[in-house]
Backbone and ligand atoms as CSV (ligand in chain L), in Angstrom:
chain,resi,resn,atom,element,x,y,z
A,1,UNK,N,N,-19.330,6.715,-1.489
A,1,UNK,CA,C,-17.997,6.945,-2.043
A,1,UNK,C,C,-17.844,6.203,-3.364
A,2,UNK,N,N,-17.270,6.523,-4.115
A,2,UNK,CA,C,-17.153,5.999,-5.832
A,2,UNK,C,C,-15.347,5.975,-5.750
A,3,UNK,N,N,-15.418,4.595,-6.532
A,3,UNK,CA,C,-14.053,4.422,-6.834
A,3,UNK,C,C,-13.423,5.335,-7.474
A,4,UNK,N,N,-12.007,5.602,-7.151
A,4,UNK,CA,C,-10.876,6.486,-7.533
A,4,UNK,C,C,-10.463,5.797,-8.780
A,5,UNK,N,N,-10.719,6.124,-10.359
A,5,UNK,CA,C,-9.871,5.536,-11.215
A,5,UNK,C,C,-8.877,6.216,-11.939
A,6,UNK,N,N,-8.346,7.011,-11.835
A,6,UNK,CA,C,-7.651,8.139,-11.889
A,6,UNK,C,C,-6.618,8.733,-10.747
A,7,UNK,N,N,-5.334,8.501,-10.509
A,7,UNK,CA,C,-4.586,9.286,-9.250
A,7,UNK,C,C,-3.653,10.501,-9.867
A,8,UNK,N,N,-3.538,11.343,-8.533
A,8,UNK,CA,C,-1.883,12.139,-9.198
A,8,UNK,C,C,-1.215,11.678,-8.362
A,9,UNK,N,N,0.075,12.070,-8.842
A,9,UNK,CA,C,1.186,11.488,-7.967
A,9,UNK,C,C,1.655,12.664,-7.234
A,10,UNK,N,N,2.468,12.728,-6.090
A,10,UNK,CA,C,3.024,14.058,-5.873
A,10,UNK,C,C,4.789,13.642,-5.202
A,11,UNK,N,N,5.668,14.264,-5.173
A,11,UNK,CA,C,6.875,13.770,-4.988
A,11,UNK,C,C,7.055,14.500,-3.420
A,12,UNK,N,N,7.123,13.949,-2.383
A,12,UNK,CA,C,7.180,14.408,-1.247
A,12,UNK,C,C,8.225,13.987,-0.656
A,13,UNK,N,N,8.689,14.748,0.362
A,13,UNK,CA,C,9.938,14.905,1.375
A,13,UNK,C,C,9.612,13.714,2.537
A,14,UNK,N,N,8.290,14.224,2.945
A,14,UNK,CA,C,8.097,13.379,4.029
A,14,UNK,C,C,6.089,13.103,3.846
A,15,UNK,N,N,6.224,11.969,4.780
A,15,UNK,CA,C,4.270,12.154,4.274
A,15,UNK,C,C,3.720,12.692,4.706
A,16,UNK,N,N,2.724,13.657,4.466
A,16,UNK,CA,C,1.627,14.340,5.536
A,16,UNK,C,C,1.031,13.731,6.337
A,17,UNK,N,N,0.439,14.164,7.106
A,17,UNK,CA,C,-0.390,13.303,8.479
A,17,UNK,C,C,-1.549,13.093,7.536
A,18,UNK,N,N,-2.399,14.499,6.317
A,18,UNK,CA,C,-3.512,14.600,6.218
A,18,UNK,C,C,-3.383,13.959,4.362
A,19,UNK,N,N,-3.617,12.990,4.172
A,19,UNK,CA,C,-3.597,12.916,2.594
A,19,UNK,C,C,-4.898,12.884,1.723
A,20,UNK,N,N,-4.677,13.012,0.692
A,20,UNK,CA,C,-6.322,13.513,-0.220
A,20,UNK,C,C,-6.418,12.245,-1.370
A,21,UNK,N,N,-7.598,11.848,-1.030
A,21,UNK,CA,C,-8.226,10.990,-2.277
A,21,UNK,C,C,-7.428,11.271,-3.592
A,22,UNK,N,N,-6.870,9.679,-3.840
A,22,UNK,CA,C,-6.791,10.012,-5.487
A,22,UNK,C,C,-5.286,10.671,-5.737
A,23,UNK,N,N,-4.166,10.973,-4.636
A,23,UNK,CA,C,-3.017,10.943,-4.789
A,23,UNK,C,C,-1.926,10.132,-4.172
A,24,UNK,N,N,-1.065,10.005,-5.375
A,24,UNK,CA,C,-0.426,9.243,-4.172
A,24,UNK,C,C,1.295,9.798,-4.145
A,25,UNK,N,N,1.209,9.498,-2.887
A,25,UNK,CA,C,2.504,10.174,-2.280
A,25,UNK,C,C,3.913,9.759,-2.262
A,26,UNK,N,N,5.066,10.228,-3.023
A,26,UNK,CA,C,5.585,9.308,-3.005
A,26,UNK,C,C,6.847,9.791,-3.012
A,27,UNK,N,N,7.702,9.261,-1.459
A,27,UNK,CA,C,8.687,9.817,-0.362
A,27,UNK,C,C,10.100,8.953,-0.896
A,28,UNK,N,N,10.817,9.241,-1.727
A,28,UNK,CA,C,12.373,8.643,-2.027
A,28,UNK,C,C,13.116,8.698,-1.584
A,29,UNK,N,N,13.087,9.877,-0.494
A,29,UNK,CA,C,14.322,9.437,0.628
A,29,UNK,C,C,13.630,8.752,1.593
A,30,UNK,N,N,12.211,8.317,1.835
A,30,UNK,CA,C,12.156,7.087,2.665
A,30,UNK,C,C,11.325,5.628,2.152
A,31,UNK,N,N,12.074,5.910,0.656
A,31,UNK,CA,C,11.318,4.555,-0.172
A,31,UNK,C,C,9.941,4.290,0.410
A,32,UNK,N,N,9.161,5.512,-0.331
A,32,UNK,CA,C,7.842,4.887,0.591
A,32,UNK,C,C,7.244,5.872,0.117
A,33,UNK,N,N,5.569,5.224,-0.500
A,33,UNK,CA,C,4.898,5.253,-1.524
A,33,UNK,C,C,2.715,4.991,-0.319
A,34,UNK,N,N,2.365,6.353,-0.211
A,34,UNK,CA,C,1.598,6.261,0.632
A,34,UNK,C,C,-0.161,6.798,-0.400
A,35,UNK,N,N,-0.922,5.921,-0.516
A,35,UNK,CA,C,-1.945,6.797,-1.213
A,35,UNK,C,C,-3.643,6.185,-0.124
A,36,UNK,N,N,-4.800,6.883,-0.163
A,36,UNK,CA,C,-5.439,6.665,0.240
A,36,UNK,C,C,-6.011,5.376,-0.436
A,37,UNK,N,N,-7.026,4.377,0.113
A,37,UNK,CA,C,-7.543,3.076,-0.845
A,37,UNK,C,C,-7.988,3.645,-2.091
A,38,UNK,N,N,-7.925,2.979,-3.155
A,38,UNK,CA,C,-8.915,3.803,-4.451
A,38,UNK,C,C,-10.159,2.980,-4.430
A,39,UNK,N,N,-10.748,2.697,-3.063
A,39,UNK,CA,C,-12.041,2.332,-2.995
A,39,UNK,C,C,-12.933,3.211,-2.820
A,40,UNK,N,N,-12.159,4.069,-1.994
A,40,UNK,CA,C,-12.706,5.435,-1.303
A,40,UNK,C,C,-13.058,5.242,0.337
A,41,UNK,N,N,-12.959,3.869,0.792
A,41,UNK,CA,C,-12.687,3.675,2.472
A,41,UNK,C,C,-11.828,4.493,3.077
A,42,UNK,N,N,-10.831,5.275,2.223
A,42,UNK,CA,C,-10.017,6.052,3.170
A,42,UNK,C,C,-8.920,5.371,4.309
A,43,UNK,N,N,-8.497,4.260,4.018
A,43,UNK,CA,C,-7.789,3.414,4.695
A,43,UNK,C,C,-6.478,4.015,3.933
A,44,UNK,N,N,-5.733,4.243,4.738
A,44,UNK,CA,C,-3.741,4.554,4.556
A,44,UNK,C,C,-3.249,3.152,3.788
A,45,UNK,N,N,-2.809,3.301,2.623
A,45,UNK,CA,C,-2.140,2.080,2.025
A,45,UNK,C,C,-0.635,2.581,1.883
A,46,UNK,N,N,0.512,1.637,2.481
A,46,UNK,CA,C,1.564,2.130,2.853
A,46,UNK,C,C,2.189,0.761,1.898
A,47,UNK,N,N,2.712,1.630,1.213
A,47,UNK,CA,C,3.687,0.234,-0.288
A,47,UNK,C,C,4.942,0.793,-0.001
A,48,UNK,N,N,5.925,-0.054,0.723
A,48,UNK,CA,C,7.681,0.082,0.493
A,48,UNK,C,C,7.804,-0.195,-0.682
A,49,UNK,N,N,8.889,0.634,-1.296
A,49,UNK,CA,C,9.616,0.413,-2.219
A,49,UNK,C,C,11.133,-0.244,-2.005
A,50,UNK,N,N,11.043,-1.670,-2.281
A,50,UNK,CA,C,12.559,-2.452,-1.900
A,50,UNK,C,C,12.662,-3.096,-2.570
A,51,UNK,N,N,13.583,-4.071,-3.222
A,51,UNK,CA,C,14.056,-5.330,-4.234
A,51,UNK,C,C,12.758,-6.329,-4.316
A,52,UNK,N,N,12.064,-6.570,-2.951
A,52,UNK,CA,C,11.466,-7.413,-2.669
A,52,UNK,C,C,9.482,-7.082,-2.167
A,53,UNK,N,N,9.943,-5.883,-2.620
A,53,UNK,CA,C,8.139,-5.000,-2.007
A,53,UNK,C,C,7.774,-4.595,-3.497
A,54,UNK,N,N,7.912,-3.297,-3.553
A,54,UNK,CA,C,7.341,-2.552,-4.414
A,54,UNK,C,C,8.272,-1.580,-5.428
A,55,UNK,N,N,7.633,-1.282,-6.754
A,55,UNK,CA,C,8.652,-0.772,-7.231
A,55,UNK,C,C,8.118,-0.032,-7.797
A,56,UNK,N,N,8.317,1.112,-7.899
A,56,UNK,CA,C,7.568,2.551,-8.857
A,56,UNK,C,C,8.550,2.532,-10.505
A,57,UNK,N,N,7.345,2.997,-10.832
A,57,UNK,CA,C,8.173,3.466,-11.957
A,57,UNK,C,C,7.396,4.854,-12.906
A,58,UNK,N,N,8.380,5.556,-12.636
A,58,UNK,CA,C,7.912,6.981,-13.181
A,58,UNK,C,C,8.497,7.335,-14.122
A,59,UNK,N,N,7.666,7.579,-15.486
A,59,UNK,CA,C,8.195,7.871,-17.221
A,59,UNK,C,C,8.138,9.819,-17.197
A,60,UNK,N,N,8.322,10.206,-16.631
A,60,UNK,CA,C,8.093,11.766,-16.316
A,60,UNK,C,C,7.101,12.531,-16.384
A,61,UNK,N,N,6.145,11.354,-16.244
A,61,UNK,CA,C,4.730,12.037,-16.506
A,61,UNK,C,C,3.329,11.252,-15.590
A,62,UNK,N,N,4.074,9.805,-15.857
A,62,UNK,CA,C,2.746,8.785,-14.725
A,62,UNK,C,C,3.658,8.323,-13.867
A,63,UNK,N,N,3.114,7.479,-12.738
A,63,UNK,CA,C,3.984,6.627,-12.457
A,63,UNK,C,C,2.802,5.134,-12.148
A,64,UNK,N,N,4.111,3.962,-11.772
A,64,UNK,CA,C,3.263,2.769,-11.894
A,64,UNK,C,C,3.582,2.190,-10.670
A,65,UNK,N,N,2.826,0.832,-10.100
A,65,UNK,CA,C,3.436,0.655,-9.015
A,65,UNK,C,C,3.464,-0.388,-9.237
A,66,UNK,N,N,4.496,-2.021,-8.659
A,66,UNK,CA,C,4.258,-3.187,-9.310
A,66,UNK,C,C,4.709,-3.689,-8.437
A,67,UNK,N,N,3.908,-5.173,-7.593
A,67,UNK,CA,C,3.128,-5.826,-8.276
A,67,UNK,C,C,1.501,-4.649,-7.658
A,68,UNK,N,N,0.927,-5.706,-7.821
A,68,UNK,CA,C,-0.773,-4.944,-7.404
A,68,UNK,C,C,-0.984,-4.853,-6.035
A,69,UNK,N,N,-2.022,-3.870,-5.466
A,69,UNK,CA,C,-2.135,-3.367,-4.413
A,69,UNK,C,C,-3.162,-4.662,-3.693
A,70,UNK,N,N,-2.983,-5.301,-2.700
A,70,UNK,CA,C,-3.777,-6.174,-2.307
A,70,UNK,C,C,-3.910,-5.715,-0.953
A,71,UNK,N,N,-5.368,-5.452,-0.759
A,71,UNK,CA,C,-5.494,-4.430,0.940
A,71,UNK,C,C,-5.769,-5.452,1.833
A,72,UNK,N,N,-5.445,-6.556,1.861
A,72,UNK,CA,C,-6.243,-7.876,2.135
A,72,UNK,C,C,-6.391,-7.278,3.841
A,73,UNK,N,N,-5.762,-6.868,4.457
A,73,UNK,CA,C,-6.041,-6.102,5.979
A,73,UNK,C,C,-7.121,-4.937,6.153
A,74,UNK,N,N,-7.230,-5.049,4.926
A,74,UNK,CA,C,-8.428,-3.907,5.113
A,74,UNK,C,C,-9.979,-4.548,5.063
A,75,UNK,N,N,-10.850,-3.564,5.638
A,75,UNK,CA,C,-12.157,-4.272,5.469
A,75,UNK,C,C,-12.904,-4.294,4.114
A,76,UNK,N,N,-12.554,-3.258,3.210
A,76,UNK,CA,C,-13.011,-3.448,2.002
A,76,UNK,C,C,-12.113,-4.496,1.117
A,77,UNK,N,N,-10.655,-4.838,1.402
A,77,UNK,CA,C,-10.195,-5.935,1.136
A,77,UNK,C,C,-9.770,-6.211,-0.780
A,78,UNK,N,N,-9.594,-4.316,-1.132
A,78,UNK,CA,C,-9.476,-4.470,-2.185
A,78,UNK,C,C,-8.749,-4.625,-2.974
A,79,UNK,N,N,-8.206,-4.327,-4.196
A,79,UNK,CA,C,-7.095,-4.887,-5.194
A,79,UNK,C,C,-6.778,-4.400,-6.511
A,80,UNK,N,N,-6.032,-4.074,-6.987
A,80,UNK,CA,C,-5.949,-2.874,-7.880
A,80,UNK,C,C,-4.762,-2.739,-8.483
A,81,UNK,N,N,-4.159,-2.415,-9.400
A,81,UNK,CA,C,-2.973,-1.756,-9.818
A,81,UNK,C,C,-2.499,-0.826,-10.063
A,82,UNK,N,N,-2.053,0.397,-9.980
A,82,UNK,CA,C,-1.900,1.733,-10.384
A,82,UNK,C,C,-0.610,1.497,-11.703
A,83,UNK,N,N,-1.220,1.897,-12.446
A,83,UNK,CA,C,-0.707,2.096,-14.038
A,83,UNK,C,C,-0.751,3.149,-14.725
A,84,UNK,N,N,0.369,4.056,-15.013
A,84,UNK,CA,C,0.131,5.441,-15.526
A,84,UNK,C,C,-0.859,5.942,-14.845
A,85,UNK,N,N,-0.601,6.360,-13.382
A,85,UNK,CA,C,-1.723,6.837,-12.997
A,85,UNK,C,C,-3.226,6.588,-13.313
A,86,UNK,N,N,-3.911,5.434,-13.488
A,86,UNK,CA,C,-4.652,4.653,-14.008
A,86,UNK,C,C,-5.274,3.636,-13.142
A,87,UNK,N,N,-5.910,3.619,-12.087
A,87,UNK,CA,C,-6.880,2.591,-11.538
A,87,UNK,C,C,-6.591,1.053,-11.860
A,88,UNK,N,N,-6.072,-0.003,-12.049
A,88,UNK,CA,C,-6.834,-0.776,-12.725
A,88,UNK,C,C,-7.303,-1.743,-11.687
A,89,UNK,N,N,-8.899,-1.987,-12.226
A,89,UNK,CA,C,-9.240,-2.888,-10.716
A,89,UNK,C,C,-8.967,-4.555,-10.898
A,90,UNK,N,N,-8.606,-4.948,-10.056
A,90,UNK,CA,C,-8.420,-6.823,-10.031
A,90,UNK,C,C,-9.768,-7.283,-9.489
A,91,UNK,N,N,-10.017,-8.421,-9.654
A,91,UNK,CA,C,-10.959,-9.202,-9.392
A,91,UNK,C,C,-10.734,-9.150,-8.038
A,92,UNK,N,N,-12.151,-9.136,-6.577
A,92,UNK,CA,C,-11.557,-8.654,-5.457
A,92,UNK,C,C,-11.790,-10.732,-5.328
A,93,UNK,N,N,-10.705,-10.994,-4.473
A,93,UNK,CA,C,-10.085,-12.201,-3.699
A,93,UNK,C,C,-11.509,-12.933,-2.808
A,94,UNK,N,N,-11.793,-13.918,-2.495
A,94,UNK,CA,C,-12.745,-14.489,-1.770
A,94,UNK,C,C,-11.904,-14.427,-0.225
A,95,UNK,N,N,-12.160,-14.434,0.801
A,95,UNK,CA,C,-11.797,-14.809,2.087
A,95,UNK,C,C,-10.894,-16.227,1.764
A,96,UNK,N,N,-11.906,-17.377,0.933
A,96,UNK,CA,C,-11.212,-18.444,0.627
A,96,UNK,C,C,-9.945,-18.224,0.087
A,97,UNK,N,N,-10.072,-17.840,-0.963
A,97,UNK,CA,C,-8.930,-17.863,-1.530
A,97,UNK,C,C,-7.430,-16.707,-0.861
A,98,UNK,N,N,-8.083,-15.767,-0.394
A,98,UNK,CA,C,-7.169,-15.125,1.103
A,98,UNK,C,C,-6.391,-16.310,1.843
A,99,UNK,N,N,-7.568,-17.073,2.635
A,99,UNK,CA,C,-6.501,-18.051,3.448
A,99,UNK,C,C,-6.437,-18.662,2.695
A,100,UNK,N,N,-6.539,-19.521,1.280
A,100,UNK,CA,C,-5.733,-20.088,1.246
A,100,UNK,C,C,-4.161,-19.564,0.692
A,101,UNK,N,N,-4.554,-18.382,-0.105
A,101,UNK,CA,C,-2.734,-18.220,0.184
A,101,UNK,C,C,-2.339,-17.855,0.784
A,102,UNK,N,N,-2.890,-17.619,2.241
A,102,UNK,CA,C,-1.731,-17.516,3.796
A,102,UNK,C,C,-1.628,-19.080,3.884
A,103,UNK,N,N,-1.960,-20.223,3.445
A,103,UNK,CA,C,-1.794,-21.444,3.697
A,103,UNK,C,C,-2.906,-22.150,4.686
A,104,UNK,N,N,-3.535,-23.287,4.746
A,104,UNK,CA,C,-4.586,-24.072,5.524
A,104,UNK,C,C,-4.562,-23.417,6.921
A,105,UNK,N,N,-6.265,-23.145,7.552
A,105,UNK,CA,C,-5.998,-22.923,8.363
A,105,UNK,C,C,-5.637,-23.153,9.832
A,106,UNK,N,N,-5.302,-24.621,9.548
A,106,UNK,CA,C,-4.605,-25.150,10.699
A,106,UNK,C,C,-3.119,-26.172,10.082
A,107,UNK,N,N,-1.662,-24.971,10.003
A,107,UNK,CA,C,-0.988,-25.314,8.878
A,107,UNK,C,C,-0.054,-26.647,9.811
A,108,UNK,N,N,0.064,-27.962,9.269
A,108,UNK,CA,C,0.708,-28.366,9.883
A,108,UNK,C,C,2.155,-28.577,9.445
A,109,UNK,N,N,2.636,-27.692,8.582
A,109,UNK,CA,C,4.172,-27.233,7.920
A,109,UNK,C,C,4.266,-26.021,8.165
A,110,UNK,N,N,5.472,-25.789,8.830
A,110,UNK,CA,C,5.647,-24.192,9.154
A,110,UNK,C,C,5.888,-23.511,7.970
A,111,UNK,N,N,6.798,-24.323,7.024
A,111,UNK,CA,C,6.565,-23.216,5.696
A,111,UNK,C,C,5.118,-22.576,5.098
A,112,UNK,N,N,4.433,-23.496,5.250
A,112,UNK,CA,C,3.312,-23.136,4.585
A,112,UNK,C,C,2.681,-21.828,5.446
A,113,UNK,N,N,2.670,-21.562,6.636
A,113,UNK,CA,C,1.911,-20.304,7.470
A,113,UNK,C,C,2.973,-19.340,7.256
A,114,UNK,N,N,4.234,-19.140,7.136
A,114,UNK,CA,C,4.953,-17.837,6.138
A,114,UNK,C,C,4.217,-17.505,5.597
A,115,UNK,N,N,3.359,-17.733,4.534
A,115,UNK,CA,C,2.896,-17.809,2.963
A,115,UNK,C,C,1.929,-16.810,3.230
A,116,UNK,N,N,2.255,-15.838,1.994
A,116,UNK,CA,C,1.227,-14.228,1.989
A,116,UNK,C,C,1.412,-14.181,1.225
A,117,UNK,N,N,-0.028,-13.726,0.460
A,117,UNK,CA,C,-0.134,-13.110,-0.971
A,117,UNK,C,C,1.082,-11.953,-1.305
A,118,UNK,N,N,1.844,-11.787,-2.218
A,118,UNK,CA,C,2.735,-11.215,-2.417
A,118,UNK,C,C,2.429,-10.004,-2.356
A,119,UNK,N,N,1.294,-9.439,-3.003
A,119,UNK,CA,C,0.991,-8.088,-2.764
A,119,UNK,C,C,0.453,-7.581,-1.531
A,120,UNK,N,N,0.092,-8.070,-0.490
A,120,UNK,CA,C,-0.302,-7.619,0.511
A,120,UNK,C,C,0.044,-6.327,1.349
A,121,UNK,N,N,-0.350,-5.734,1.422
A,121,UNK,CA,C,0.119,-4.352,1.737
A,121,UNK,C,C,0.242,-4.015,3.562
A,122,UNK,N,N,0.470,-4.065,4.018
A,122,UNK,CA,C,1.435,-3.864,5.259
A,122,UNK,C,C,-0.065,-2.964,5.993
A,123,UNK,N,N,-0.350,-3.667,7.165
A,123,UNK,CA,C,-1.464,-2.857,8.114
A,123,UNK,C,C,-0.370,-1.853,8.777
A,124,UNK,N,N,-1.168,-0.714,8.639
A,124,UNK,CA,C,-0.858,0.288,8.763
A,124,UNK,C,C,-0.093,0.509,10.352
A,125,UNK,N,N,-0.436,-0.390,11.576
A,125,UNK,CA,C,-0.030,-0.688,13.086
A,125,UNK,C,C,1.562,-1.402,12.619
A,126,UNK,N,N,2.113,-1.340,11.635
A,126,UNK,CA,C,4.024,-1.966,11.616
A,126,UNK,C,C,4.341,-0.628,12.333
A,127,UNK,N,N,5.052,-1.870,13.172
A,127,UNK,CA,C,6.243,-1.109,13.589
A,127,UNK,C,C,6.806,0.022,13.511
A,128,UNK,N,N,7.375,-0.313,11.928
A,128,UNK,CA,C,9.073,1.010,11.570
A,128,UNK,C,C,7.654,1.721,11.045
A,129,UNK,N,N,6.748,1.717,10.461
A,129,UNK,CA,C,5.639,2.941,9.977
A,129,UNK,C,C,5.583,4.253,11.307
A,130,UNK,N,N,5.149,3.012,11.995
A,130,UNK,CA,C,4.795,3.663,13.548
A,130,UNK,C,C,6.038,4.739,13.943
A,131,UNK,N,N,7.053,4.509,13.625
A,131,UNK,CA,C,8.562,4.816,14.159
A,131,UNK,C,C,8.662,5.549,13.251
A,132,UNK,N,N,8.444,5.592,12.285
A,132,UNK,CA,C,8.348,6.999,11.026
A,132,UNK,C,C,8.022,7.798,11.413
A,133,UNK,N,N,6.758,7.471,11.534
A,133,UNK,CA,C,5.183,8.676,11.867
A,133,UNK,C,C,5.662,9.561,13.353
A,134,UNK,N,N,6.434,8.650,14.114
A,134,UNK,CA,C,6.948,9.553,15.087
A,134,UNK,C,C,8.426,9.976,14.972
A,135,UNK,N,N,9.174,9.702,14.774
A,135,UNK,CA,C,10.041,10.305,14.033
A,135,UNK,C,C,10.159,11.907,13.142
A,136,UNK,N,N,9.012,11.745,12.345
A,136,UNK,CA,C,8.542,12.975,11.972
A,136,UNK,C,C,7.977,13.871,12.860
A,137,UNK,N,N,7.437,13.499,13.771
A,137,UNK,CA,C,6.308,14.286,14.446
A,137,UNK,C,C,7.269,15.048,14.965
A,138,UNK,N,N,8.639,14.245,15.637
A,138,UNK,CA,C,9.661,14.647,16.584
A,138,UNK,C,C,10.313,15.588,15.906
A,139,UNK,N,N,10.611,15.214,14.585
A,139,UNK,CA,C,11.538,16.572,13.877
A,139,UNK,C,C,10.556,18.042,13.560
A,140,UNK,N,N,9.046,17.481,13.390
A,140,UNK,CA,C,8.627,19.101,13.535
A,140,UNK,C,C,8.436,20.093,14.695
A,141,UNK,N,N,8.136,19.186,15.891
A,141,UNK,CA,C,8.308,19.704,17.042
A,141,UNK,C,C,9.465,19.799,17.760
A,142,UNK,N,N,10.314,19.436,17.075
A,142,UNK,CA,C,11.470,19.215,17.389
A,142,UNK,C,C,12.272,20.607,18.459
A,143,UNK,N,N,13.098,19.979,19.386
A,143,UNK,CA,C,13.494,21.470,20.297
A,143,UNK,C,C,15.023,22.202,20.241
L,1,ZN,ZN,ZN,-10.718,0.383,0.474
């Protein structure tokens, strides 16, 4: 598999079950911004868009996503920015430097084990994702 440096965007209602390399999906009535890794692992990267997550920004032609994609839950563990539809790759993170910004790994301040890389992107097993994904399923089969 060869890195994705290049995406399209597509403006969707709801997300597909089945998504394609190299786009990314992106749902405004459920603030939520879904593209495959641009590693090419094929891992679901699921970026909220909120005050405090993620924020698109679309000039009517690219869009951007900010801050950077950090898959740190993933096994390829990669990192990236999407810019005008544009790849850009980050230096990928050491394990070290992973925990250390989840904080030491035996934290003896509870503030400090809060502590996540800001970009970290949400394993795909949350909750309200989960509650989406069925949610939808329910309205197409819906009776
Ligand atoms: Zn990947």
């Amino acid at each position: 598999m060869t890195d994705t440096r290049q995406v399209t965007h597509t403006f969707v209602d709801c997300i597909p079950e089945q998504l394609d390399q190299g786009v990314v999906y992106i749902s405004i009535r459920y603030a939520l911004v879904t593209h495959l890794c641009c590693c090419g692992c094929e891992c679901e990267v699921v970026t909220p868009l909120a005050p405090r997550e993620w924020k698109l920004t679309f000039d009517g032609a690219t869009v951007s996503l900010h801050p950077s994609i950090g898959n740190w839950s993933f096994p390829c563990k990669s990192h990236y920015w999407i810019r005008n539809n544009t790849v850009a790759w980050a230096r990928q993170w050491t394990d070290e430097e992973i925990s250390a910004s989840r904080g030491p790994a035996h934290p003896t301040d509870r503030t400090v084990r809060r502590k996540r890389p800001e970009t970290t992107t949400l394993p795909i097993s949350s909750k309200w994702w989960v509650a989406l994904r069925k949610r939808k399923r329910g309205r197409i089969q819906g009776t």
